[in-house]
N, C-alpha and C positions, 0 to 999 in steps of 0.2 A: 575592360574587364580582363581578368588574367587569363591569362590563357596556356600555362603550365601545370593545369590540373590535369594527374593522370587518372583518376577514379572519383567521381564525381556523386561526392558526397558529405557534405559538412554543415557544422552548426556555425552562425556566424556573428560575430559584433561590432558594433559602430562605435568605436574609439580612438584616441590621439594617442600614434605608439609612443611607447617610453623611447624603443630605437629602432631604426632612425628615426630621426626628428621627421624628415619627409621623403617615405618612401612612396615607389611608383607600386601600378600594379604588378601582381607577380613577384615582389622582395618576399622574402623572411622579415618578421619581425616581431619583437615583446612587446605585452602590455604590464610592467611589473614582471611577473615572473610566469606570465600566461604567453605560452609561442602565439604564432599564425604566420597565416599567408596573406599580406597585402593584396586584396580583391578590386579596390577601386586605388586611384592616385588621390592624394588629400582634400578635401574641398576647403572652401576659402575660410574656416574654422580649424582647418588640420584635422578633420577628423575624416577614416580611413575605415570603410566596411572590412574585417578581416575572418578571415575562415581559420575554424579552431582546430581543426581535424582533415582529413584526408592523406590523397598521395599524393606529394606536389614534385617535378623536375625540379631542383635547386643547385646552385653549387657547391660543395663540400671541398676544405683543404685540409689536404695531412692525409697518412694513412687512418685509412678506415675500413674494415670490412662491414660485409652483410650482417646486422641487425648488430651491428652497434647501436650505442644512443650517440645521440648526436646532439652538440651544444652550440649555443647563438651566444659568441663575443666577439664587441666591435667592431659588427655589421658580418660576423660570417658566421659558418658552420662548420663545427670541426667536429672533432671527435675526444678533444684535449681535455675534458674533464673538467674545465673551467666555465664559468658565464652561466644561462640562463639553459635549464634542458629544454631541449626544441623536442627530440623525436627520434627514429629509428633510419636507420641508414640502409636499404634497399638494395643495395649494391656495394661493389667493392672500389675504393679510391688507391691509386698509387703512392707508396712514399713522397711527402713533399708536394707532391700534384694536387690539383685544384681540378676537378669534375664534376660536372651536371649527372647527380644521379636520382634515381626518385626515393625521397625522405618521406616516413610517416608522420607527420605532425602531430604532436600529443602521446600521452602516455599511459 
């Protein structure tokens, strides 16, 4: 079970994310163009409980300030304006850096 949840509280659903193809617990990930947080690792179907909402620790690349939106392409999180909207950025990222901050999932 994940264990990167900072506020512990979400709705959740059992689907095959669009990406990645097989994330563990604890990833980011899309279903189409709906975010979450990978809650269990795939079972032998690929299919993945994921939570649509909350605060999750994630990693975030590029500058980003506090309550950016924050976007999921090609397995990350950035703030670049491109990909799938994930959520809100909790914290602030350095130029070019790559940090674990807590993201609000959903919008």
């Amino acid at each position: 079970m994940a264990k990167n949840n900072v506020h512990f509280w979400h709705e959740s659903l059992r689907v095959t994310p669009t990406e990645p193809a097989s994330p563990s617990s604890g990833d980011p990930v899309v279903f189409g163009q709906i975010p979450g947080v990978a809650l269990t690792n795939p079972d032998a179907d690929g299919n993945v409980t994921v939570a649509l909402d909350g605060v999750w620790e994630l990693p975030v690349t590029g500058a980003v300030a506090g309550g950016d939106i924050v976007y999921y392409k090609n397995g990350q999180l950035s703030a670049d304006n491109t990909g799938v909207r994930f959520g809100y950025a909790l914290a602030a990222v350095a130029s070019e850096a790559t940090s674990t901050i807590p993201v609000r999932v959903g919008y």
